[in-house]
N, C-alpha and C positions, 0 to 999 in steps of 0.2 A: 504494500500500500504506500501509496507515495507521501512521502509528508508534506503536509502543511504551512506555512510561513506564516509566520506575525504579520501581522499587518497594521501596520501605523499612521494617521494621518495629524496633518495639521488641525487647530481647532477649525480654522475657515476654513477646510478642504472637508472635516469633518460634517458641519452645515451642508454642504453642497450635495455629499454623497449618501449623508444617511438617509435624507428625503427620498431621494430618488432611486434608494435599494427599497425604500418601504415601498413607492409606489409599484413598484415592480414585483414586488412579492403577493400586493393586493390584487393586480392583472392576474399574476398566473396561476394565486390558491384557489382557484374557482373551477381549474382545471381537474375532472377526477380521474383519477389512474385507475388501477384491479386494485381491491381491497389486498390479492394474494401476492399480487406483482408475481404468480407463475406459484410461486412456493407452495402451492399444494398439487400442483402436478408432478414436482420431485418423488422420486421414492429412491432411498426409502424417505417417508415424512423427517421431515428435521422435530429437532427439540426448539419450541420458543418461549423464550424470555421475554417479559415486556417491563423494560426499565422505567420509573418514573419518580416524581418526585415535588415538594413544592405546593401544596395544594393552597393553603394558605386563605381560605375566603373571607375577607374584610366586611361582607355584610348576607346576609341569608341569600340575594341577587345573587353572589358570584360563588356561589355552591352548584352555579348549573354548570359550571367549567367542567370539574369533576361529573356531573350527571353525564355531559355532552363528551367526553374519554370517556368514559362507561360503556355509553352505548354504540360509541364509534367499534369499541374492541368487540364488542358482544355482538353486531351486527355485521361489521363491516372487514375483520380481518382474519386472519389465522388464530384461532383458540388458542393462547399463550397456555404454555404446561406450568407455569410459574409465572407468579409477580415477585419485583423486588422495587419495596420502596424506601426511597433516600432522604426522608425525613421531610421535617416541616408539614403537618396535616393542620396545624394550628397558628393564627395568627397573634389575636390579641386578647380574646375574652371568650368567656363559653367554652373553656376547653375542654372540661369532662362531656358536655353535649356532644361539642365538635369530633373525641376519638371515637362515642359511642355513634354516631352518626356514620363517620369513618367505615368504621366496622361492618355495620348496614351495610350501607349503600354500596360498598364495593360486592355483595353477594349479588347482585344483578348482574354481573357476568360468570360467566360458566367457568371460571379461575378457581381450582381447589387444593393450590399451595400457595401463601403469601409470605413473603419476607420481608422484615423489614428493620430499620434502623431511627431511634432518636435524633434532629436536629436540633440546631440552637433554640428554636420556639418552643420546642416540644419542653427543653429547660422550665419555659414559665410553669410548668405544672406536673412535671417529670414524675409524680407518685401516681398520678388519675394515666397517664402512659402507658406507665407499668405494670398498673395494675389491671388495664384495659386494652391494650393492645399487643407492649410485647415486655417481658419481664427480662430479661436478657439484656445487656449491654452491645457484648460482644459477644459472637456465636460463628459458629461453620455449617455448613448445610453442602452433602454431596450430591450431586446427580449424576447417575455414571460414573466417568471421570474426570466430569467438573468438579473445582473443590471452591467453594465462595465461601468466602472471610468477610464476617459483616463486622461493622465496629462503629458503634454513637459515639456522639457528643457526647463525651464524660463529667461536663460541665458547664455553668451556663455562661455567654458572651458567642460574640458573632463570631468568630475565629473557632475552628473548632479542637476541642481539647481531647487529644489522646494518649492518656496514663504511660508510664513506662511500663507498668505490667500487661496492659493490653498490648500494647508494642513488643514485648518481649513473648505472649502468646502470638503475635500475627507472627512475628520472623519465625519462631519455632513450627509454625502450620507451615511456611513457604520452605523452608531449608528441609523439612521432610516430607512436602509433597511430591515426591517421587516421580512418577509417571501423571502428575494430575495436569489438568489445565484449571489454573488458578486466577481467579477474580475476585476482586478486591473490590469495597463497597463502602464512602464515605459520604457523608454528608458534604465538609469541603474536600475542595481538591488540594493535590500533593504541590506546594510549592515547587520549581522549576519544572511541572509537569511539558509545558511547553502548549497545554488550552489557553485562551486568550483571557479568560477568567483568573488566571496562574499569575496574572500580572499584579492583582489586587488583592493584596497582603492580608484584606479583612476576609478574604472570601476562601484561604487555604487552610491546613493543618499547621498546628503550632510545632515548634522542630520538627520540620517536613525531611531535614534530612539524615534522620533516623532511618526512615523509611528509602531514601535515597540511595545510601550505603548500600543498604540489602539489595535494594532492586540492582546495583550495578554487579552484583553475584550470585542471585538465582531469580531465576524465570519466574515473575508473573505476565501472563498473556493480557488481562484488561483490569483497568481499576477507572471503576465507575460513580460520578460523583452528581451532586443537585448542586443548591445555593445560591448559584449564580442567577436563574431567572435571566440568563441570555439565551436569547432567540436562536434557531438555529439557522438562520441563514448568515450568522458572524462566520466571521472565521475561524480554525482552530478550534471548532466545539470539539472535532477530535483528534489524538493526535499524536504518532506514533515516536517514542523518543527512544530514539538508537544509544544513546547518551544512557538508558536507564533500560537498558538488557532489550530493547525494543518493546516495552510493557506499550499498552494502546488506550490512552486515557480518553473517558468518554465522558461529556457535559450533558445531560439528562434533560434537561431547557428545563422548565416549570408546566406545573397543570395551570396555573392561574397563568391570566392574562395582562397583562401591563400593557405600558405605553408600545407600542408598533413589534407586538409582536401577538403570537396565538398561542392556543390549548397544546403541547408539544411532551411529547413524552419517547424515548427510546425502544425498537424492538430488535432484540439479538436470534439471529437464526443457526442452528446447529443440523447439522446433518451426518446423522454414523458412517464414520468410515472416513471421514475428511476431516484435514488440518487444515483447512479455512471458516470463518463464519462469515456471515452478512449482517451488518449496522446498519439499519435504516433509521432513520429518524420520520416519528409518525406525527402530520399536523391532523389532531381530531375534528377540531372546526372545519376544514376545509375537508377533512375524510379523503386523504391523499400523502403520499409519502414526496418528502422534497428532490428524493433522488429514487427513481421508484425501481433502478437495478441495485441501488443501493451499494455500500464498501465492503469490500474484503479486507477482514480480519484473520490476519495469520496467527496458526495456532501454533504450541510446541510438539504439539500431539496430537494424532487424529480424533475425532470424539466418538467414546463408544458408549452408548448407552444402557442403562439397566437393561438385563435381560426379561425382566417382566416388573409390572408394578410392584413396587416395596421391596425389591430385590434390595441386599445389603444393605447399606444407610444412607438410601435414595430419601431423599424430599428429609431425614433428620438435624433438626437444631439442636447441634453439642454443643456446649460450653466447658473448653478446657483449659 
């Protein structure tokens, strides 16, 4: 996959060009693609992942963002085998309503593994959380021979904070996962990741290069993060850094909707027997992917999947 480049502009060059990516993006989201983009005519079927994250509704109105990803997934695309969500389900008040709501409203789609992790918001109320969504901080869940490392915000402020104990269990999962293919799950993203998000200090992992070290001596294939609330027709939402073992960091966009951009959430596709996946990024409002052949993700290892549901410690949250 070819990498990406920073992209830099002047503030006046900035004026100029963001107007007119927006308008551009307005012409062409109207345009609808196959909900499958082909990927159900594969066989054998692949494994799907549907990454998200950010929900965030500021008023009872923007809880249809979430309704509107709901039923884009549930109607419109490939039945994800998994969710993985990257924090922030809560904004500012109503939080115990807002996880129990959560909780609901995500059973309208035919999804019957969810994963998920703590962000900074979820801080403002971190007991009604845990007690209501996920108890766990930090956890591993295998599928096949995927091995995903999930790890919250350990504490509350926008930067997110991760323990040295947690840190000293993620290196110990990555230095002896052997044969796996390994993805990694944060709230923020990893300092010098090289996402355009990477450049704003509030929005990364606190001594990011803990994590840094390690990756430059064992293989993780993807580390997937939210927070940022950048749109995905920036640049760099993903982004392969040779610099850090060739690990493939991925920007999740947000469910909520902000200024000039849409409902955006990530879908990862696996297919047994292949060392590539495919990274689409899915607009729900517009119920169209922005790249609808989507990027190859190189893996370390072909992926093989359970041999029948519940096989070994398919779909299990360890905490070790």
């Amino acid at each position: 996959m070819k990498q990406n480049r920073i992209f830099r502009t002047s503030p006046r060059m900035s004026r100029v060009i963001v107007p007119v990516i927006g308008i551009l993006c307005i012409l062409t989201g109207g345009i609808r693609d196959d909900a499958y983009s082909g990927v159900h005519d594969i066989s054998p079927k692949p494994f799907v992942v549907w990454a998200h994250s950010d929900i965030q509704p500021r008023s009872e109105k923007e809880k249809r963002n979430y309704i509107i990803a709901l039923k884009d997934i549930r109607d419109n695309t490939a039945t994800p085998d998994m969710a993985l969500f990257g924090g922030d389900i809560v904004q500012h008040s109503h939080f115990r309503n807002m996880f129990l709501w959560f909780m609901k409203v995500r059973k309208t789609v035919p999804v019957t593994e969810w994963y998920e992790i703590a962000g900074n918001h979820e801080w403002r109320a971190i007991n009604d959380y845990r007690s209501i969504v996920r108890r766990d901080l930090h956890y591993a869940v295998r599928k096949g021979n995927i091995l995903f490392l999930l790890m919250s915000n350990e504490e509350p402020g926008r930067r997110s904070f991760i323990s040295d104990d947690t840190f000293r269990w993620w290196e110990n999962m990555v230095r002896t996962g052997g044969d796996s293919i390994i993805i990694t799950v944060t709230h923020g993203n990893l300092e010098g990741s090289g996402l355009i998000s990477s450049n704003l200090e509030r929005l990364t992992i606190i001594i990011s290069e803990r994590f840094r070290k390690v990756l430059r001596q064992h293989k993780v294939d993807m580390w997937i993060s939210g927070h940022s609330h950048f749109p995905g027709w920036m640049p760099n939402m993903h982004y392969r850094n040779e610099n850090l073992g060739g690990t493939v960091f991925i920007d999740t966009g947000a469910i909520r909707r902000d200024f000039m951009t849409s409902i955006e959430s990530r879908m990862l596709f696996f297919t047994p027997g292949r060392a590539t996946a495919i990274l689409r990024y899915r607009d729900h409002l517009h119920q169209n992917y922005f790249n609808i052949k989507g990027y190859s993700i190189p893996l370390s290892h072909p992926f093989i999947p359970d041999h029948h549901p519940g096989a070994g410690s398919s779909g299990t949250a360890a905490v070790k």
